[in-house]
Every structure is written in C-alpha cells, then in structure tokens.
C-alpha positions in Angstrom: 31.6 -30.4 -19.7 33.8 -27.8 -21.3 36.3 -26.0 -18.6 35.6 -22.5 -18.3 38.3 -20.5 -16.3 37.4 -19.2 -13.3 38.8 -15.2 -13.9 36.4 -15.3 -16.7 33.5 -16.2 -14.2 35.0 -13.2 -12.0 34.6 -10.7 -14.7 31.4 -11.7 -15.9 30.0 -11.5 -12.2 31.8 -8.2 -12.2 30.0 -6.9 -15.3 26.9 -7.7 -13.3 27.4 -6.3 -10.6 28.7 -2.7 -12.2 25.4 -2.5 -14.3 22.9 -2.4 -11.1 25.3 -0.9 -8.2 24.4 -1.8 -4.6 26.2 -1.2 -1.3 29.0 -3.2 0.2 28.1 -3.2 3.8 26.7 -5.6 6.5 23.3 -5.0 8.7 22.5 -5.8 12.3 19.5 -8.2 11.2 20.1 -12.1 10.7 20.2 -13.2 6.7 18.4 -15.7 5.7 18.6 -18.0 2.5 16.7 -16.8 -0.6 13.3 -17.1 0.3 11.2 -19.4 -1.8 8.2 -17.8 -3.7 4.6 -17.2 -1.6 1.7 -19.1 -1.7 -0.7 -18.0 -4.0 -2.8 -16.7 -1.8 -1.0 -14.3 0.3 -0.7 -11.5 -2.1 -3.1 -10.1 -5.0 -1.3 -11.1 -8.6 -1.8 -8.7 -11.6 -3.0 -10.0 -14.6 -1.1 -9.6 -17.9 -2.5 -6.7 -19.9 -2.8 -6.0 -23.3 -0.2 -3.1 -24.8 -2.1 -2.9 -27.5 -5.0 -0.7 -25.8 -2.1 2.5 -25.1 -3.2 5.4 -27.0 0.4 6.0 -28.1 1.2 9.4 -26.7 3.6 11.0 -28.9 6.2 12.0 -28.1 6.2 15.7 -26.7 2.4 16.4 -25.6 0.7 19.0 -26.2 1.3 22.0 -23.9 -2.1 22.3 -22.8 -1.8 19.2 -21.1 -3.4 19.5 -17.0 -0.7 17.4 -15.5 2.1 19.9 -14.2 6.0 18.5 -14.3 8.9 19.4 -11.7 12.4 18.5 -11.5 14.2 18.2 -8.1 18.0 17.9 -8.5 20.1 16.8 -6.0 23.1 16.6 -7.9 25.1 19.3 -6.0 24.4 18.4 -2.8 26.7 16.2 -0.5 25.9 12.7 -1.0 27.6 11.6 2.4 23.9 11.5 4.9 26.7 12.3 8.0 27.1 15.8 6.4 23.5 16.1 4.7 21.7 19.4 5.6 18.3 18.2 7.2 17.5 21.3 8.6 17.4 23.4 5.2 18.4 20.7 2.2 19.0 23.0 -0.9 17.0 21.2 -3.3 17.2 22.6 -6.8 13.6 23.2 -8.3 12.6 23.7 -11.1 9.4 23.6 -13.7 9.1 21.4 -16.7 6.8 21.8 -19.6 5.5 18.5 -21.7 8.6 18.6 -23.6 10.8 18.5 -20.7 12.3 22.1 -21.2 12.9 23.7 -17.9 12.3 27.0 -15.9 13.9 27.9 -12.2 11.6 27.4 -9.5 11.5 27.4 -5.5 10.2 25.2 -2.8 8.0 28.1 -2.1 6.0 27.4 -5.5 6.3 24.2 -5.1 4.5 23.7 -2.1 2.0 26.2 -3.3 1.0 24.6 -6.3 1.3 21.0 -4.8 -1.4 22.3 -2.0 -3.9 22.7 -4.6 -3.0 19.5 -6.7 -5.2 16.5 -6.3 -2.4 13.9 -6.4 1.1 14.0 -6.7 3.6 11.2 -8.1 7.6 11.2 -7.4 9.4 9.2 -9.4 12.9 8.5 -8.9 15.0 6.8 -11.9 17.8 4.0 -11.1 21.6 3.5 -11.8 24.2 5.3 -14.3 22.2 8.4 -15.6 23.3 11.8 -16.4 21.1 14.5 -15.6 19.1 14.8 -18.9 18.8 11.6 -19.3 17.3 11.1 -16.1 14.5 13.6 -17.4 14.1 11.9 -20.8 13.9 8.9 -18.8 11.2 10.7 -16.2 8.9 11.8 -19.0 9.1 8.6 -21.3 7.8 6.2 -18.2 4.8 9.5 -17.6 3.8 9.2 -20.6 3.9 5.0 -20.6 1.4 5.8 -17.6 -0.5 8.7 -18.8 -1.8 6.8 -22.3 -3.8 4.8 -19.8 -4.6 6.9 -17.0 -8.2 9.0 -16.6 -9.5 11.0 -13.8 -7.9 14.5 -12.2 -4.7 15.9 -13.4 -1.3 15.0 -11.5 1.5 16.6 -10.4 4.8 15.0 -12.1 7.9 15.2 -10.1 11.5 14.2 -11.1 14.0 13.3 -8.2 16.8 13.6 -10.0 20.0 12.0 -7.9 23.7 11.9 -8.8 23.9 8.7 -10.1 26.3 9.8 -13.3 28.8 6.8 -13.3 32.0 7.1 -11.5 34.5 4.9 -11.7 34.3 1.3 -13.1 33.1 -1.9 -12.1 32.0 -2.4 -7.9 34.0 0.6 -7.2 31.2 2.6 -9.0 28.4 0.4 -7.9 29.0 0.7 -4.1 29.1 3.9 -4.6 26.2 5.0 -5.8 24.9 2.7 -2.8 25.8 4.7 -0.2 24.5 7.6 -1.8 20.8 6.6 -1.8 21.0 6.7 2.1 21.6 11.0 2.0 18.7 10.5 -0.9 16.2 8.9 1.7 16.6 11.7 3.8 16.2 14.6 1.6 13.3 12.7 0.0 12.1 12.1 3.3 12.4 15.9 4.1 10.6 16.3 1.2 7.4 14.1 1.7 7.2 15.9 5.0 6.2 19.2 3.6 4.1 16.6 1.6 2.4 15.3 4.5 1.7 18.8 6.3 -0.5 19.7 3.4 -2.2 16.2 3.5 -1.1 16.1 -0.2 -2.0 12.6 -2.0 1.5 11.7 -3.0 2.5 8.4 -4.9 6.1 7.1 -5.7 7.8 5.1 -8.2 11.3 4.1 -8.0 13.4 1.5 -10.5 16.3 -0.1 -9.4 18.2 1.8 -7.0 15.4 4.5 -7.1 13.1 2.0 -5.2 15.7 1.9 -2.6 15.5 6.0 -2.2 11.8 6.4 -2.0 11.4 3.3 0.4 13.7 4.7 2.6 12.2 8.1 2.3 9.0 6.7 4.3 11.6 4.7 6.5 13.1 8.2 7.8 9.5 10.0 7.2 8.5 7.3 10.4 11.5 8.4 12.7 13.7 5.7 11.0 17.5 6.0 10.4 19.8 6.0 7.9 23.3 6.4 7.4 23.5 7.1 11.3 21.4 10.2 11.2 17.1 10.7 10.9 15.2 13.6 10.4 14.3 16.5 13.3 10.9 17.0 14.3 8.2 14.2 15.7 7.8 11.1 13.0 5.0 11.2 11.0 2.9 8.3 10.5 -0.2 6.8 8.7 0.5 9.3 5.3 -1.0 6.7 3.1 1.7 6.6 0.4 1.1 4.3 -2.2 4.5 2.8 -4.1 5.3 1.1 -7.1 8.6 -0.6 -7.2 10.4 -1.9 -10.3 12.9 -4.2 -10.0 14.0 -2.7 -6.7 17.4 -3.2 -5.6 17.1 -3.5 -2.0 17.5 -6.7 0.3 14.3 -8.6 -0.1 14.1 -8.5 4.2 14.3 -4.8 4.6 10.6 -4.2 5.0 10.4 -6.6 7.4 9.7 -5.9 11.4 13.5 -6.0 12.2 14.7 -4.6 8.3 16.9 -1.9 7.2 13.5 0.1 6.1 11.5 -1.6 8.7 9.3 1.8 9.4 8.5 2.2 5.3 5.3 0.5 5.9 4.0 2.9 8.7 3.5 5.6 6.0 2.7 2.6 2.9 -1.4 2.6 2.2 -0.2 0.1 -0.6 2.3 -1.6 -3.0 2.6 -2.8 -6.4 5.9 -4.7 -7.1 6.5 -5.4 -10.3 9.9 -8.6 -10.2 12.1 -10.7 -12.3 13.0 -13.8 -10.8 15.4 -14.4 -14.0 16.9 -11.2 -14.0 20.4 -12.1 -14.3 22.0 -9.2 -12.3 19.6 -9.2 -9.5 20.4 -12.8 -9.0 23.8 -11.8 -8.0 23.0 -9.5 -5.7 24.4 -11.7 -2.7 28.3 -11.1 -4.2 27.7 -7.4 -3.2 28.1 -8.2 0.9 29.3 -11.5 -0.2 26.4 -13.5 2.3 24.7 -16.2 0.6 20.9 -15.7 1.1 21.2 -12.4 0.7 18.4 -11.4 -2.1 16.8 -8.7 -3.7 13.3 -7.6 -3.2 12.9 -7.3 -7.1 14.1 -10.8 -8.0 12.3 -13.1 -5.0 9.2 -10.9 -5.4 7.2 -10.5 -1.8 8.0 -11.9 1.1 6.5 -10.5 4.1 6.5 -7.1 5.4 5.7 -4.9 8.7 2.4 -4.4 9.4 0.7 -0.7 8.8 0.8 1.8 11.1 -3.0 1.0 11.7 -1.6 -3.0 12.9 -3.1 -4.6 9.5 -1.4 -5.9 6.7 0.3 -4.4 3.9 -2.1 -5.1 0.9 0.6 -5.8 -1.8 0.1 -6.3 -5.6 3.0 -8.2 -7.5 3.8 -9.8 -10.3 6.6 -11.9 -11.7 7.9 -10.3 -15.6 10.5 -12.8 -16.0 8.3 -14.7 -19.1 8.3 -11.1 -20.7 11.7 -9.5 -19.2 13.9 -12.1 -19.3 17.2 -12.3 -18.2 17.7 -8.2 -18.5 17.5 -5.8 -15.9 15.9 -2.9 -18.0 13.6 -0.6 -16.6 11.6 0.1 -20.2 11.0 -3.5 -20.8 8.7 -3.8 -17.7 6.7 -1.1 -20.0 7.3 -1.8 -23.6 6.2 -5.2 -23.3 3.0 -7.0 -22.2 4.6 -7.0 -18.2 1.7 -3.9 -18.4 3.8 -1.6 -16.3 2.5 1.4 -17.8 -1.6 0.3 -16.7 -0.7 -1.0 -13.4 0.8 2.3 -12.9 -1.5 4.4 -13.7 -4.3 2.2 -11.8 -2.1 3.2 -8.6 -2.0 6.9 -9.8 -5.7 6.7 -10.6 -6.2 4.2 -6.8 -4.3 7.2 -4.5 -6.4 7.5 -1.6 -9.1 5.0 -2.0 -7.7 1.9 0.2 -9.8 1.2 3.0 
C-alpha cells in the first residue's frame, strides 16, 4: 500500500475540521463510543420524495406574498455568554421584503405582529457567513420550503449570528464554538417573549445553527450555558417543533445527563435530517480529541430525554448520505431528492397538531 505521510493526514483532518467549526472543550457527562444506528423501529423514517413536484419559486417573490420576513442580528453584540446582557439583549431588528431588502424595526413590532401571526419559523444558518449572505442563504432555504407548503401564512425570521470567519483552520472553528453558547441565550431570550404570547414557533438550524436553537430551548427550560441561564421561572411544555440539518452538536447532548439535556422539555417534535458519510462530521471526535465522541447529524438518533409531559420524543429522521455524499452542504439536503424542502414545510404546515 502506497505510504502517505502523516503531516499530509494532519492537514487534511485540519481542512475538515476548519470547514464545520466546533468547540474544543470537555463536558461533565461520560462519552461513549459512536453509537451504532437504531433499530428500525424506534423512530419514524421519511420517505424519499420527488423534487420534481416544487413549483419552482423564482427567485424574488412577488411582494404580495402573506408570509412576513425579519432579520435578527446579533452581530454586535458580545459573543462571550459571561458578559451577555440577559436582562435587556440589544437585538437588532429589522423587516425584510420577498427580495430580502431591509427596513429598521423594534422588538416592540416585532412582538406585535408575531401576536397576531399564526406560526412562526426561526431559522438559524451554520458556519463562515457574512451577513448578507446569511440572508441570501435565509430566503433561498424559505423558498425551498415555501414551493411546497399550503395552509396560513408564516412569519419568517433570520437569526443572523457572527459567524464571518476569523482566523484559519481550528483556531477559527473553536471559535465560532464558543459563540453559539451567548447565541442560545439570546435566542432563548427570544423564544421567551415567544412563549408569553403562546406563539406557534418552529426552528430550523444547519450545522452550528442546530446547535444555537437546541440550546435556545435548553436555557428556555432553566438550563445553562456558558455558566450563566436566563432570569425569571423556566418555561416548559412550549411545543417547539425543530428541524435539524446536519447538526453539529455531540450526538448525547439531548440525552437525560447531556449538554442540552432540558431541549426536549420545550420539543413537541423533531425532524433530523443526517449524513452518516459526511466526511467532516465524521471527524468531529479530533475537536475534544475523545474517541466516541460523535455528532448528532452523522450517527442520526439516538435517544433523547423524555417531554416535559414524561413521553417520548416523537422523532422523524433520515439518513441523506446516498444523495449527500461525502459533503457537508447545507443546499444539497434541498437541491437533491434528500426532500428537505417538503419535510420542511410538513413541520411548518404540522406546528401544533402533535397529540
């Protein structure tokens, strides 16, 4: 077998490593090797679907479109959670149009028009994006959903999260780890305001993404992160339903004794869409260096805590990697038949309606 030198390994694991960007730190809870797949009949699979059935929005909608669009930035605010502002978080808001054009808002409209909404969806966008890029981003995977979604209009909202690179290589990737902690919490902040106005609310996070709106519920429950949780009594039983693509967060962190452990007290459901040949996610254990240590979007489910009512999670998943393949893309899962875009809008279309 041809030799191949061992820095060239190094820098290839590197490369991987940079591309997805995940946190170098250790956690309380035992690892475990990489779990193997579940049995068939613990969770519900989705079934491929046929691309071919989008109605091919174009590009910019029309404006008279009923869906309303927001962007939250949190690009100026302090991404260390020991200095985060929990009390008052200055969120900058703003209104989209269909085109993604913006216009200054407040929380104050905000929470006024979300009141009167019959369903809003957060999504929150993954590694290495610039600000408008994070909105093209936003509105391409809306629209991927929209083509196939039917019933009342939606509130669209963009978290948009300092995740502009920085640096090269693991320097940049740990990095933007730590950040998604102070994330959590203001998104957790957030879904408060959400939950006093018993607002249907949906989330959708790629990547690193999936990491900030899973541990949004986590602190929304009275959970920690970074050291600090939010004030005010816990709120439980919100009945958030999440999709999760490729999420880069340890496969055990929903579990009972997890990082996240409390996510599932405010989950009504889950669709997790997974790769298990996606070739960065497969490293993920170099990050703490701890063999066993696996991503939720490469092993696929698991287990997880129960609901806050004591029953089970119900959990939809699906394994992409025959469509996906070794990439770690976020648009694949919807440009090809992996049928991101209809399982998606199902959950959109679903909000509310779990037993």
């Amino acid at each position: 077998m041809r030799h191949v030198p061992r820095l060239s390994l190094c820098l290839l694991c590197a490369a991987c490593i940079a591309s997805l960007g995940i946190s170098y730190r250790s956690f309380a809870y035992e690892l475990s090797p990489t779990p193997a797949p579940p049995a068939p009949n613990l969770f519900e699979l989705i079934e491929p679907m046929d691309s071919s059935t989008c109605c091919g929005a174009s590009p910019c909608l029309c404006e008279d479109q009923e869906d309303r669009f927001w962007l939250i930035n949190t690009r100026g605010m302090t991404s260390q959670a020991c200095r985060a502002n929990l009390q008052t978080p200055e969120l900058k808001i703003s209104r989209l149009n269909s085109c993604g054009s913006c216009s200054d808002s407040s929380l104050d409209d905000y929470t006024s028009s979300i009141a009167q909404s019959p369903r809003v969806v957060i999504y929150a966008h993954g590694n290495r994006m610039e600000s408008h890029e994070a909105v093209k981003r936003a509105m391409t995977v809306y629209r991927k959903t929209r083509c196939y979604r039917t019933g009342p209009s939606i509130d669209w909202v963009i978290w948009s999260w300092p995740s502009e690179q920085q640096g090269i290589l693991a320097k940049d990737a740990r990095l933007k780890a730590k950040r998604t902690d102070a994330q959590g919490l203001y998104l957790g902040w957030l879904l408060r305001r959400h939950a006093e106005l018993n607002v249907s609310t949906a989330v959708i996070g790629y990547s690193f993404g999936g990491r900030v709106v899973i541990g949004s519920l986590h602190v929304l429950a009275g959970g920690t992160l970074g050291g600090r949780q939010l004030d005010g009594e816990p709120v439980y039983g919100f009945n958030v339903d999440a999709g999760l693509i490729a999420p880069a967060l340890d496969a055990d962190w929903m579990q009972t004794c997890g990082y996240h452990n409390l996510a599932t007290k405010n989950l009504d459901r889950l669709l997790l869409l997974y790769n298990r040949k996606d070739a960065v996610l497969k490293r993920y254990w170099l990050l703490d260096r701890v063999r066993g240590e696996s991503a939720l979007g490469y092993t696929g489910p698991t287990s997880f805590a129960s609901r806050f009512d004591g029953t089970r999670l119900p959990v939809q998943s699906r394994d992409c990697a025959p469509i996906v393949g070794l990439h770690h893309s976020e648009l694949d899962y919807y440009e090809k038949p992996c049928g991101a875009g209809c399982a998606m809008a199902t959950l959109i279309h679903d909000l509310g309606t779990t037993p």
